[in-house]
C-alpha positions in Angstrom: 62.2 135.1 57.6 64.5 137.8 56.5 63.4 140.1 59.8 65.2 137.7 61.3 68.3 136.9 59.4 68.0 141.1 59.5 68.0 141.0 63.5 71.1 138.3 63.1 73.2 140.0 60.9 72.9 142.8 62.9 73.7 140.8 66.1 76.9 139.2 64.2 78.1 143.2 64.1 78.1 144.0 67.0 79.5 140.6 68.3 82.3 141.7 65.7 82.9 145.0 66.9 83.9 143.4 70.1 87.1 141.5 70.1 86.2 139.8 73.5 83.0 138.6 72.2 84.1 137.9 69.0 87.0 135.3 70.9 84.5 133.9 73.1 82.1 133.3 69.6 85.3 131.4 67.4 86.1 129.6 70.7 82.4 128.0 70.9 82.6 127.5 66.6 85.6 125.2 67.8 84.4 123.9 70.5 81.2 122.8 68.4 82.8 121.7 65.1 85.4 119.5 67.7 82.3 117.6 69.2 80.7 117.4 65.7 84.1 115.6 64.1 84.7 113.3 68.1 81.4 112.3 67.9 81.3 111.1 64.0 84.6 109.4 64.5 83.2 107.8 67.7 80.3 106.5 65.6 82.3 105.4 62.5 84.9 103.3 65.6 81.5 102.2 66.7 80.4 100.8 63.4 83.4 99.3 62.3 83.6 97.4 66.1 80.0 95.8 65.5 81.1 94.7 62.6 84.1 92.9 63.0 81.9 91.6 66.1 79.3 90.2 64.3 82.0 88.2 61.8 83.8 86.8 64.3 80.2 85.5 66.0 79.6 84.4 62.6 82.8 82.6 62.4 82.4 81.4 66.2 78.9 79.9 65.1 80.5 78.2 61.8 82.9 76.8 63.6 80.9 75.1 66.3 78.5 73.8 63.7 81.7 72.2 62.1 82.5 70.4 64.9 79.5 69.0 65.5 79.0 68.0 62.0 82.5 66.0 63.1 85.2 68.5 61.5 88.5 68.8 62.7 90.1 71.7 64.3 92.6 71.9 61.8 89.7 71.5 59.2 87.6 74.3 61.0 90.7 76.5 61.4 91.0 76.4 57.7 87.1 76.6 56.9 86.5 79.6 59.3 89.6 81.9 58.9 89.8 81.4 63.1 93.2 80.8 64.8 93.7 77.1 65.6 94.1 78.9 69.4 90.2 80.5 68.9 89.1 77.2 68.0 90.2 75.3 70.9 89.4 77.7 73.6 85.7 78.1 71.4 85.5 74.1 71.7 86.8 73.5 75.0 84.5 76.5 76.4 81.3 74.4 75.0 82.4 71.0 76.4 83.7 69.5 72.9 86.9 68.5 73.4 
């Protein structure tokens, strides 16, 4: 182990005597760290989306029990959190109204 962090520290002199290479080396750290940080957010957006998916499925699947348990749509607006609009396309789409 330290033969090699000896062969990489010397490796990280001579990339620092050279301004070129040392340019091209901060421009890859970038380059990396940018992916890193794109690709957590992307996860985290990701996450958060399957989330608020699954609710609203949750909330679709309430609300169409509801119904056929002989609810309302005003009643079903108020028991799901849906818009009285998401209930009646939700109803109309599965042939209950």
């Amino acid at each position: 182990m330290d033969t090699a962090i000896k062969r990489a520290n010397e490796k990280i002199q001579v990339v620092a005597q050279d301004r070129d290479a040392l340019h091209v080396y901060h421009m890859r750290q970038m380059a990396i760290y940018d992916y890193n940080n794109g690709m957590s957010a992307a996860r985290e957006e990701g996450e958060q989306r399957g989330i608020e998916e699954g609710e609203k499925n949750a909330r679709f699947t309430f609300a169409l029990t509801l119904k056929q348990k002989g609810f309302s749509v005003e009643d079903t607006v108020e028991y799901t959190g849906l818009t009285k609009e998401e209930v009646t396309n939700l109803f109309t789409e599965h042939g209950l109204i």
